[in-house]
BAGUMI-175767 format. One record per residue (C-alpha): residue number from 0; residue in one letter; x, y, z. Coordinates in steps of 0.25 Angstrom, whole numbers, plus 5000, padded with zeros to 4 digits. Layout:
BEGIN
- NUM, a, X, Y, Z
...
//
This chain:
BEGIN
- 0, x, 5015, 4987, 4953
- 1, x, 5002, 4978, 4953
- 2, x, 4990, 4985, 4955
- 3, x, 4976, 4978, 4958
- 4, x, 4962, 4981, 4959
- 5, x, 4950, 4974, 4967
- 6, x, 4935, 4980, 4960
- 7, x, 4938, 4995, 4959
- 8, x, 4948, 4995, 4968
- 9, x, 4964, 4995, 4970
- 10, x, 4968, 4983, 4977
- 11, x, 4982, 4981, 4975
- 12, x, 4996, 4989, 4971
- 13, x, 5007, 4979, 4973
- 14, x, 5021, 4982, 4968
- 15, x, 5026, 4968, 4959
- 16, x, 5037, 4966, 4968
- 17, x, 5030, 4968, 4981
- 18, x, 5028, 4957, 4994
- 19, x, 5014, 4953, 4996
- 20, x, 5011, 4953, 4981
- 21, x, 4996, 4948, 4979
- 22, x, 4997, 4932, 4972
- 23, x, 4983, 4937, 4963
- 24, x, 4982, 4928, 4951
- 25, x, 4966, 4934, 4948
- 26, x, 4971, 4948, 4947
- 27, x, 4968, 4950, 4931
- 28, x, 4977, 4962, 4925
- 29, x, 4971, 4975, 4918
- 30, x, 4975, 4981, 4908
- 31, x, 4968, 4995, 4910
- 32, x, 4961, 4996, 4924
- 33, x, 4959, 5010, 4929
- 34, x, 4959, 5009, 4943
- 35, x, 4973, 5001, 4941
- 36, x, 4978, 5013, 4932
- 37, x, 4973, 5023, 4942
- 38, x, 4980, 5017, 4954
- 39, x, 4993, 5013, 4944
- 40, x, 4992, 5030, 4941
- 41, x, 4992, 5033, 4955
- 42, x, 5003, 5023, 4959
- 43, x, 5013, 5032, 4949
- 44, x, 5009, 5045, 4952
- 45, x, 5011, 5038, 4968
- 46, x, 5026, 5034, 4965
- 47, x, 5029, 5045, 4956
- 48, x, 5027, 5055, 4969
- 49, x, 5014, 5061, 4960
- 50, x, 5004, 5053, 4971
- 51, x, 5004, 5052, 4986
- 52, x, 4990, 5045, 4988
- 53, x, 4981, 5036, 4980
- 54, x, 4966, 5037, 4975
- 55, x, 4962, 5023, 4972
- 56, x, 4951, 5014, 4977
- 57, x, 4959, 5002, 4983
- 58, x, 4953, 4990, 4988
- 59, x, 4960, 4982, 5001
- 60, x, 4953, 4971, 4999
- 61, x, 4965, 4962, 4997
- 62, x, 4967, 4961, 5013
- 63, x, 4962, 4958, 5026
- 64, x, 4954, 4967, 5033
- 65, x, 4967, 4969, 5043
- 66, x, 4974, 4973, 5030
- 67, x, 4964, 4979, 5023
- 68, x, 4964, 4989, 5035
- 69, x, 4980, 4990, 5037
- 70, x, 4978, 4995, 5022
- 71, x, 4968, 5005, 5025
- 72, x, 4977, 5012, 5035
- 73, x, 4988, 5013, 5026
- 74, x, 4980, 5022, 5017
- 75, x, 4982, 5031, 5030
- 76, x, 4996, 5032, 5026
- 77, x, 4999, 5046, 5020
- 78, x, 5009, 5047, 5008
- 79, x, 5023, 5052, 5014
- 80, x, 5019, 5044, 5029
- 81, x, 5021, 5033, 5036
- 82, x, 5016, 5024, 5045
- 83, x, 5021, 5012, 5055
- 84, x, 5016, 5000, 5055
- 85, x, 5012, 5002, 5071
- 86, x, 5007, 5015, 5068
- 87, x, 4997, 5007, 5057
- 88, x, 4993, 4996, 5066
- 89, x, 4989, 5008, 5077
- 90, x, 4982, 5016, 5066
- 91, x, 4974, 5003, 5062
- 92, x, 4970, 5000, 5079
- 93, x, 4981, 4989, 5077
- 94, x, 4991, 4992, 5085
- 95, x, 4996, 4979, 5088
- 96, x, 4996, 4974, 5072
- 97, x, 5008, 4980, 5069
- 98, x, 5013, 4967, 5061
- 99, x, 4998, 4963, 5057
- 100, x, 4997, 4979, 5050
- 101, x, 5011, 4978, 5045
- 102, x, 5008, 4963, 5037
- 103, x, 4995, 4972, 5033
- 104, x, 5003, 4983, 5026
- 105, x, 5012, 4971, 5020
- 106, x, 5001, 4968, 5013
- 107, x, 4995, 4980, 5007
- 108, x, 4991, 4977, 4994
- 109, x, 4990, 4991, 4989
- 110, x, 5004, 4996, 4990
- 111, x, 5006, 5010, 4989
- 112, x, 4993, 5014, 4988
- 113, x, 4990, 5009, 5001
- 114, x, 5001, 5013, 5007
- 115, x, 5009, 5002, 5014
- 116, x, 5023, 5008, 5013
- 117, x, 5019, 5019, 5022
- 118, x, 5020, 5011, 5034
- 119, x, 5034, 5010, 5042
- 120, x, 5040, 5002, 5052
- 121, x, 5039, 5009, 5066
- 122, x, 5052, 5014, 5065
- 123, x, 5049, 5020, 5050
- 124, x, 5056, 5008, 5045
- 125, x, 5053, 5005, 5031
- 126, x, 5048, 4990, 5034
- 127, x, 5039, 4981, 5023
- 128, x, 5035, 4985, 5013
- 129, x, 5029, 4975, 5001
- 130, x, 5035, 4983, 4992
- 131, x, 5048, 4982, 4998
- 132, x, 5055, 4993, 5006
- 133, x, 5063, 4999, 4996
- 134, x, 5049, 5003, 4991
- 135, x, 5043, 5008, 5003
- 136, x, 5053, 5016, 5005
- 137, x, 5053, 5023, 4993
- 138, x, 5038, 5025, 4994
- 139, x, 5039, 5031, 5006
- 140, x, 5050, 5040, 5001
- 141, x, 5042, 5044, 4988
- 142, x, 5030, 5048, 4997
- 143, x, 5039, 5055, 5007
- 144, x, 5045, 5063, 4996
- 145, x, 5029, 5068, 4994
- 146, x, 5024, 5069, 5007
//
């Protein structure tokens, strides 16, 4: 995974293999960053079933205020639940975005921690996920198992 910070703040967890990967030739690597440690500790102890929430100061800075607020609803999205897209668009006053929140949730930079692969199709079909199904599914799996 890539992790990223903007100022004192998370701003992006991407898997290396993932769609929607940010083109960012500024970012400078650290060595030893602590909030970058802290959100890399609690990214294990997530996928190792030890974590069902984080506590990290993230930044959503890296979309449009329509994303921005697409993302905020996702932190809504209990471990262990789901959510369809139509369900989300209504919970934002949207009702009528569906496609518009679905690209959104596409383009969550913050992947797991903003959780993205909570949301299903509205038939609890297992539909895009940036990180690719297989892995949504086994997120949502892990997460069932702890519910």
């Amino acid at each position: 995974m890539v992790l990223a910070r903007h100022g004192d703040a998370l701003c992006g967890v991407w898997f290396a293999d993932q769609r929607h990967f940010p083109q960012a030739p500024q970012w400078n690597e650290l060595e030893h960053d602590p909030l970058l440690e802290n959100a890399a500790t609690q990214i294990d102890a997530y996928l190792a079933g030890a974590r069902t929430e984080f506590t990290l100061p993230l930044s959503l800075h890296l979309g449009t205020a329509f994303q921005q607020s697409v993302w905020q609803a996702l932190l809504g999205i209990a471990c262990g639940q789901t959510l369809s897209y139509s369900a989300l668009a209504q919970r934002l006053g949207k009702p009528r975005a569906v496609r518009a929140v679905a690209a959104a949730v596409g383009r969550n930079p913050l992947s797991l921690v903003v959780p993205c692969h909570r949301v299903l199709g509205s038939d609890g079909s297992l539909t895009g996920y940036a990180g690719g199904l297989e892995r949504k599914a086994a997120l949502l799996q892990r997460e069932r198992a702890h519910d």
